[in-house]
N, C-alpha and C positions, 0 to 999 in steps of 0.2 A: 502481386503473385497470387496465382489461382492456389485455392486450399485443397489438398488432394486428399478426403477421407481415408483412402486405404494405407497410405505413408504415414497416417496420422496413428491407424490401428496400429501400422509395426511396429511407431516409437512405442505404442501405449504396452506393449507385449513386453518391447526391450525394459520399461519400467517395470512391468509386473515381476519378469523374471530379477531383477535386479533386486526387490523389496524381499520378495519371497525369503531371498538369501540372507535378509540384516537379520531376524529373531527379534529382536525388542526394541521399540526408538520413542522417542520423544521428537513431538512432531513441534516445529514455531507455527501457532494458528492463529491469523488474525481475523481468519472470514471470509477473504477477499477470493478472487475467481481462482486464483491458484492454489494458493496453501488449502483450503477446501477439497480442491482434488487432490492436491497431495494426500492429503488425514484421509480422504475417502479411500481412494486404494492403499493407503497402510492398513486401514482397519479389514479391506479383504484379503490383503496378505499376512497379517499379523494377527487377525483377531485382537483379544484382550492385551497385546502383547504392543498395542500403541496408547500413547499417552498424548494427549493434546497440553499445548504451553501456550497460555494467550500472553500477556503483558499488559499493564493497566497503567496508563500518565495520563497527562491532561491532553497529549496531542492527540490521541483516541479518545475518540468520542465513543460514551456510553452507549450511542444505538448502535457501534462497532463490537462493541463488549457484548453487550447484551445479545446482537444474531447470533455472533460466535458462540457464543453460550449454547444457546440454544439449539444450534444445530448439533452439539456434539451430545447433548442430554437427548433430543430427537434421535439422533444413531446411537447410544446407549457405550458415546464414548468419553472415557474416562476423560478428567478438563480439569485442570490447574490452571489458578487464575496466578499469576507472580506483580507485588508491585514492582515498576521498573520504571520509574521519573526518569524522564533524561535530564531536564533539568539540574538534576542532583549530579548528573556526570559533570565532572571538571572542564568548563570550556566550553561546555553545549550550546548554553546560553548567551552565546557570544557568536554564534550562529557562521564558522567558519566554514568555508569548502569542506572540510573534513568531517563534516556535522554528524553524516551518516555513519561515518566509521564507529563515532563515538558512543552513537546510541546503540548500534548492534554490537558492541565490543560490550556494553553493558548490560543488554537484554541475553545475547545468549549465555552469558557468563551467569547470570541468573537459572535461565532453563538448563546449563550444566548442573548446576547445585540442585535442582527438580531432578535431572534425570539420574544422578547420583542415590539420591534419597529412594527414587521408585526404582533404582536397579535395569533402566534404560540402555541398551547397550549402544547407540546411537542416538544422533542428536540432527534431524532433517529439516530443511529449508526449502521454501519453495521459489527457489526462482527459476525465472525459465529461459532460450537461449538469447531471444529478445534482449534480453539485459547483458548480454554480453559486450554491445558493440557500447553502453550506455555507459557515462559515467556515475560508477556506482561504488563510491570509495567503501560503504557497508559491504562488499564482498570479499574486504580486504579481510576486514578482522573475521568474515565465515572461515574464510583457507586458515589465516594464524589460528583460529582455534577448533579446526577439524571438523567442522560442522561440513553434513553430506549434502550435496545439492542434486536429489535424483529428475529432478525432471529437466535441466538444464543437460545432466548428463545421458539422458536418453534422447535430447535434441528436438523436446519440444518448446514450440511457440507460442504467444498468447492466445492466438487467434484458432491452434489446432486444442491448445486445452479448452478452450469455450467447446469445438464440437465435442471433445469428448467427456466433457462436462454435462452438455446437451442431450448426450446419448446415453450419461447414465443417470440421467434426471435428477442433476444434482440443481438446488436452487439458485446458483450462483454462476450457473452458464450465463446468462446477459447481466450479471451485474455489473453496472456504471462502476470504472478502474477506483480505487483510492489511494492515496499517500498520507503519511501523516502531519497533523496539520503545521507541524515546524516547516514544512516545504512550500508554504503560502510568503513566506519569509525571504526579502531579499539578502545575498550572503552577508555577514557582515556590521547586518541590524541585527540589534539584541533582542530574544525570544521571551518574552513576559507570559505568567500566567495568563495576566489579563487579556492583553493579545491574545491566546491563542482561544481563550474563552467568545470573546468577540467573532475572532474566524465562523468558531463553530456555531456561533447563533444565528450569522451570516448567513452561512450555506445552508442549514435548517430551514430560513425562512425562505430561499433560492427554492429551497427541494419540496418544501409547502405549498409552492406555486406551479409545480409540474416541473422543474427543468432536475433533470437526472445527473446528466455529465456535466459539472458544473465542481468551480472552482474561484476563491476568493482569497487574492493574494494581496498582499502590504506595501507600501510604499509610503516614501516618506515619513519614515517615522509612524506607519498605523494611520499617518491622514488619509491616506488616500487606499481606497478600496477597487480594485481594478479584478472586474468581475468574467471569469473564461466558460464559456460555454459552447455546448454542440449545436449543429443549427438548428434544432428544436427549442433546444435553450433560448439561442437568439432571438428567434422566432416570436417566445414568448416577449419576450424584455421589449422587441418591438411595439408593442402594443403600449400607446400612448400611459391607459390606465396602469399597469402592471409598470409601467417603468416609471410612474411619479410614486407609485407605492413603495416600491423597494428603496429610490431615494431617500423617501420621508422615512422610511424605517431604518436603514444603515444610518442616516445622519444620525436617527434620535440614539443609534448603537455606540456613538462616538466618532464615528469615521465623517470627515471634513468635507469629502470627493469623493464622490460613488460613479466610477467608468463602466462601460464593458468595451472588452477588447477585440476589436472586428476582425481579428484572427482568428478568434475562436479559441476553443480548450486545446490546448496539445500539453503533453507532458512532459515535464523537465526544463517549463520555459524559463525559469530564476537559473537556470542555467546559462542563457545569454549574457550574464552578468559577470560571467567567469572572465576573466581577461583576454586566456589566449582561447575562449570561444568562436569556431568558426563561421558563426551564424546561425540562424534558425535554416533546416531542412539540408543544412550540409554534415550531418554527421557527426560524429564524435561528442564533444562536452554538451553541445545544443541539442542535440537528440536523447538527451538524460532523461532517464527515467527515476521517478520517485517513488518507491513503495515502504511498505512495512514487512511485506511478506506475501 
């Protein structure tokens, strides 16, 4: 579908006016191309009157923490860090289809207890309409517990908030998508510290070497490393030298099989694992997307 700039402006209007109206919220900030725009236009519609909520576990990774940070000290916006293990949630670690419900039933439940304290009179999420068609059972527990989702409901898409991202020079127009790293996980294998430690040294060393969209998912029990990339990615991992190096370095990580999948990166692919999964590129549970926010 052709991206139409000026349909992109109206949603972006329908959002401004809609912000204008809340007075004070507490924003879920993780960083990423969305909730970034999100925080950015609360803070022009809200002024001092928005409150950034990051959340801090082992499946965000510090250099996730740390942008976030930063950009909100950069725009001179207020930034609560909360910890929030999911881990620590009942059942997480046991890595069911329902994995997301459990960790966003636990993180905003936290960023209500933050917006309570700073006297927040909402609590905003950034997802967008893209995720509507997605299997995303964390949406569940946003509706049970009132959390507002304005850019979903002004009908913007990922691809319209890049341009208007782009158009208000925020840094995070072309930032490479993220999930958090429990989503490297097939359902059903149990979630380990150390796993998920591993993931992330993984994709470090992937993103060390130029590949940006890029993704390092589990199988087999953590043996087997089965590596998604864009075809830049691929591109690189082609290259004889760059793809004996990465072997020799996931092995010495622990991982048994180091793949890459000639599919390439899409999102949501642990989602083919789901039973009544219709396939890859047919919609519904296979077209799942995995975010944090």
């Amino acid at each position: 579908m052709t991206l139409d700039p000026d349909a992109a402006r109206a949603k972006l209007a329908t959002l401004e006016r809609r912000l204008a109206g809340l007075g004070t919220a507490a924003v879920a900030f993780s960083g990423g191309v969305d909730s970034t725009f999100l925080l950015a236009e609360c803070q022009k519609a809200m002024g001092d009157g928005v409150l950034a909520v990051t959340g801090r576990s082992l499946s965000f990774p510090p250099r996730e923490l740390e942008a976030a940070a930063r950009f909100a000290r950069d725009r001179g916006i207020r930034h609560r860090i909360v910890d929030s293990e999911e881990l620590d949630e009942p059942g997480f670690a046991d890595n069911p289809p329902h994995r997301c419900y459990l960790c966003k039933r636990g993180l905003f439940s936290r960023i209500r207890a933050v917006a309570e304290e700073e006297r927040a009179q909402w609590i905003l999420e950034a997802s967008n309409r893209d995720d509507e068609g997605d299997y995303r059972p964390g949406l569940e527990a946003v509706r049970e517990l009132g959390v507002l989702s304005p850019l979903r409901e002004a009908g913007l898409t990922k691809d319209e908030i890049r341009l208007l991202s782009r158009e208000a020079d925020l840094p995070t127009w072309d930032k490479p998508s993220f999930a958090c790293l429990a989503s490297r996980f097939p359902y059903g294998e149990r979630i380990t510290p150390e796993a998920l430690r591993r993931v992330d040294l993984a994709e470090e060393l992937l993103m060390s070497m130029g590949l940006r969209q890029v993704r390092v998912r589990l199988h087999e029990k953590g043996a087997l490393a089965r590596i998604e990339a864009d075809e830049e990615g691929l591109g690189i991992l082609s290259d004889p030298d760059a793809r004996a190096s990465v072997h020799a370095r996931l092995k010495a990580m622990g991982f048994t099989y180091v793949s890459a999948d000639l599919a390439g990166y899409r999102t949501g692919s642990m989602n083919l694992t789901l039973p009544d999964s219709p396939g890859e590129g047919n919609g519904g549970k296979a077209a799942g997307r995995e975010s944090r926010g």
